[in-house]
N, C-alpha and C positions, 0 to 999 in steps of 0.2 A: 564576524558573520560565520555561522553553519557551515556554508558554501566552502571555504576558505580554509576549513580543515578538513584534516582527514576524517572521511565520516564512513559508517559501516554500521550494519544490521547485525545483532545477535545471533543464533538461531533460536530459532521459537521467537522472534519477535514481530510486533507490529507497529509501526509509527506513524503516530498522531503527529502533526507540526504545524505550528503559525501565531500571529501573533493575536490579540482581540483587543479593540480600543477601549473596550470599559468590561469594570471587572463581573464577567458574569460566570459562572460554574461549567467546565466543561468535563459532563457528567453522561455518562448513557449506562442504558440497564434496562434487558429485554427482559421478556415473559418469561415466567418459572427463571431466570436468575439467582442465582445463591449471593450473588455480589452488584454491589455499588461501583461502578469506574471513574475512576477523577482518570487526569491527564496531569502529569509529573513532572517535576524537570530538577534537575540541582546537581552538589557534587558527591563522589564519592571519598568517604570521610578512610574508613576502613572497609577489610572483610573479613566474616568468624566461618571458617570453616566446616567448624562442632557443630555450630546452630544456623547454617544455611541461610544467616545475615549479610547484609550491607547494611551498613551505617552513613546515611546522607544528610549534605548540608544540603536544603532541598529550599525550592522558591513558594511562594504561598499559595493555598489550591484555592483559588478564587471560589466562595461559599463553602468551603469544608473546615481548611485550616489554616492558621499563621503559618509562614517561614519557621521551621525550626532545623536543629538534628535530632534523627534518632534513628534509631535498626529498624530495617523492615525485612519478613522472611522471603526467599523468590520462589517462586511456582515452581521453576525450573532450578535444582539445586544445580545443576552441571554450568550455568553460565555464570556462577558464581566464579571462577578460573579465569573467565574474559575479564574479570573489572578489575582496577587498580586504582589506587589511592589516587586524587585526583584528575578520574576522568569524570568529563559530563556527560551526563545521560538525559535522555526520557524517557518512560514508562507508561505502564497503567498502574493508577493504584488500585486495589479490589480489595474493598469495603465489604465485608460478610454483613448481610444483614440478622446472621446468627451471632448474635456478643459474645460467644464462645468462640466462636473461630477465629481463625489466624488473618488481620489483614495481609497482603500479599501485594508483590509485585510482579507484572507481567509485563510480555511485549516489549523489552530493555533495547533501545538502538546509546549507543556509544556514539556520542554528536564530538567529542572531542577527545582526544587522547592526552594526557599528562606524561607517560613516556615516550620520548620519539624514536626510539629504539625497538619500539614495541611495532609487532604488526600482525594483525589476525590471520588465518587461514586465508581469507578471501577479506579482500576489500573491495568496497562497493562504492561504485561510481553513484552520488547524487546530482542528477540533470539540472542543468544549469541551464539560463535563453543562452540561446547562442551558441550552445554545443551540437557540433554535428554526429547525427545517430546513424549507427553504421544500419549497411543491408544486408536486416536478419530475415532470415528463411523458415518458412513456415507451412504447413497443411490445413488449410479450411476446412469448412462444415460441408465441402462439397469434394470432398479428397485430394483437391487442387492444389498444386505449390502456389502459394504468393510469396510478396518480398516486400519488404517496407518503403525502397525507391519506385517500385511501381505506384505509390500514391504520392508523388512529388507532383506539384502545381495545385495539390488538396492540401487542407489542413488535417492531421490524420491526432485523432484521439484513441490514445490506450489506452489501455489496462490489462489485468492479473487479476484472474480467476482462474477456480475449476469448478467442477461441475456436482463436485460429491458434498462441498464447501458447508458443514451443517449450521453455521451461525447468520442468522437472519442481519446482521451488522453487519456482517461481513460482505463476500461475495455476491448473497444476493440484492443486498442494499447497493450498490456498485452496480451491478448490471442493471437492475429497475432503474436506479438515477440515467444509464446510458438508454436504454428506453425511454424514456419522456426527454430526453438530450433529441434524441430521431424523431422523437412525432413534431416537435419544437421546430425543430430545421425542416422536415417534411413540408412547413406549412411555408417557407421561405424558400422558393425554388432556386435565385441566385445563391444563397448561400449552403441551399443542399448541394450544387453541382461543387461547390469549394470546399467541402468536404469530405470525411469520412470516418467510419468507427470502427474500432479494433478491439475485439476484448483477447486476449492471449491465455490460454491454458497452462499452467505449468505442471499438470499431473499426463505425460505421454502415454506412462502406463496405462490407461482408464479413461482418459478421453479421447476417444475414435470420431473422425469425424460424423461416424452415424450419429454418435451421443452429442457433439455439440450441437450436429444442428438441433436435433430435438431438445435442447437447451437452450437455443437462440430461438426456437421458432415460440416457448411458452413464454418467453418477451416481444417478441415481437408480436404475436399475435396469430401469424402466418405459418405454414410452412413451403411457400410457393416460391420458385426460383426467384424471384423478381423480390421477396421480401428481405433478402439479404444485397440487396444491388446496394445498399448502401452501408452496412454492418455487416463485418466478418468476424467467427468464430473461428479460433486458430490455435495451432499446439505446433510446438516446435520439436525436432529431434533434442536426445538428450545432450548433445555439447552445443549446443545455439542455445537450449534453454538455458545453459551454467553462465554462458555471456549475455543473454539479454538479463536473466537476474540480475548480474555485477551491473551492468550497465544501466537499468532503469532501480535499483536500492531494492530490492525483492528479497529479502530472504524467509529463507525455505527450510522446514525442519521437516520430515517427515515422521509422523508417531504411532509409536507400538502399535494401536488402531488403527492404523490407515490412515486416517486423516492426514494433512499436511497444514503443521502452522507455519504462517506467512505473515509477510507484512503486507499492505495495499499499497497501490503506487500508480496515479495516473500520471500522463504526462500529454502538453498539446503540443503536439509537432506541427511548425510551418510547410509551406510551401517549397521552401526550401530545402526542407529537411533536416532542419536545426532545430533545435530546442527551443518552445517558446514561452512555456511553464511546464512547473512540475505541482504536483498535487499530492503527498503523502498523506496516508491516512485515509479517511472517510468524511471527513467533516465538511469537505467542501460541497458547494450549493449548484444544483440544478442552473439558476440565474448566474451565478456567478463565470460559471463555465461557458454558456452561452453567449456571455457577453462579451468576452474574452478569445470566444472562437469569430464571432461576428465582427469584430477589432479588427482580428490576425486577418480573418478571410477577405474584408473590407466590403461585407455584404450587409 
């Protein structure tokens, strides 16, 4: 199992993960795209330095390709240095829809290591049920410190965003699915009071809580005190945000641009304060979540 190794985020990556019972394509590709995304997984064979290869013995991309080996170029030449003969990965594959271009790989998480001598800069805790999450400290969309033990006896769902985030797959897809998550529970009063929402910022620089809320409130719909009584918009100082990363699988590349690539990473916390799922990626479902919070919450 995943769990059960040591696992760690690249930087500049994002992680897709889970499993699907029949083989169907797990493919996305937004407007004006230059590229097609499969969802990758396999070993790594070698690495060419010269030509900014890895060489993988890779599993089959359900509607695209067989299981084979061969070299793929990475986006990011520099995390070409992280990989080693025999670790597993998963990635994105990006398919050019120009037959000239390079296919490519992106968003590389390192699901297992083949040296145990080896250790990254940073390793990163992936949430397990049952792991208890420590109380991180944070500032709201209302300048206020919160703390993530102040929502004990809720079931508290979060996530990683920012607010500058320009890819519609990303960030903003994440925060609309936690909007229709709240109108959902809205309509269920017992299991609105057993709850709560969290989305967390990891850009401090740049999100003030002026700017979240006006970021929470073009989801929400509102911007009236009362529309946040159940969602908080929140950014951590810069050493709480280095631990809540490690600790919910977040990693963070900041680039020449400004922008910041990242991975996604929801997680449902109980009642308790322990782990009750984790949710990497973005593929998870509106229902799926819901159901699973209405479980925990016993609402």
């Amino acid at each position: 199992m995943i769990r059960s190794l040591i696992a760690f985020s690249l930087l500049g990556c994002l992680a897709f993960a889970g499993c699907r019972s029949t083989p169907q394509p797990d493919v996305t590709s937004s407007a004006g795209s230059a590229y097609q995304t499969y969802k990758l997984r396999g070993k790594v064979v070698s690495t060419n330095p010269a030509t900014t290869e890895v060489t993988l013995d890779h599993e089959a991309i359900p509607g695209f390709m067989d299981a084979m080996t061969m070299p793929y170029k990475l986006k990011d030449a520099n995390i070409l240095s992280e990989l080693h003969p025999g670790d597993v990965i998963t990635a994105d594959l990006l398919v050019p829809h120009n037959a000239g271009d390079d296919t490519l790989l992106d968003h590389i998480v390192v699901v297992g290591q083949a040296k145990p001598d080896y250790r990254p800069k940073v390793s990163y805790h992936v949430p397990a049920p049952g792991d208890a999450v420590p109380d991180f400290r944070l500032r709201n969309q209302d300048g206020r410190l919160i703390h993530l033990d102040q929502f004990r006896g809720q079931d508290l769902l979060i996530t990683f965003i920012y607010t500058r985030c320009p890819l519609p797959n990303f960030c903003p897809r994440v925060t609309h699915n936690f909007a229709d998550i709240r109108r959902q529970i809205a309509s269920n009063p017992a299991m609105y009071a057993r709850t709560h929402l969290l989305c967390v910022s990891f850009d401090p620089d740049n999100d003030t809580p002026e700017l979240l809320r006006a970021y929470g409130a073009s989801y929400i719909g509102s911007d009236t005190k009362s529309a946040f009584l159940h969602w908080d918009f929140a950014v951590p100082e810069k050493p709480a945000l280095a631990k809540m990363a490690q600790y919910f699988d977040v990693g963070l590349t900041p680039a020449a641009d400004g922008s910041i690539t990242h991975t996604l990473s929801t997680t449902l916390i109980g009642a308790d304060g322990k782990v009750v799922k984790f949710y990497p990626g973005n593929d998870w479902t509106v229902d799926q979540i819901l159901a699973e919070m209405k479980q925990s919450a016993g609402a």
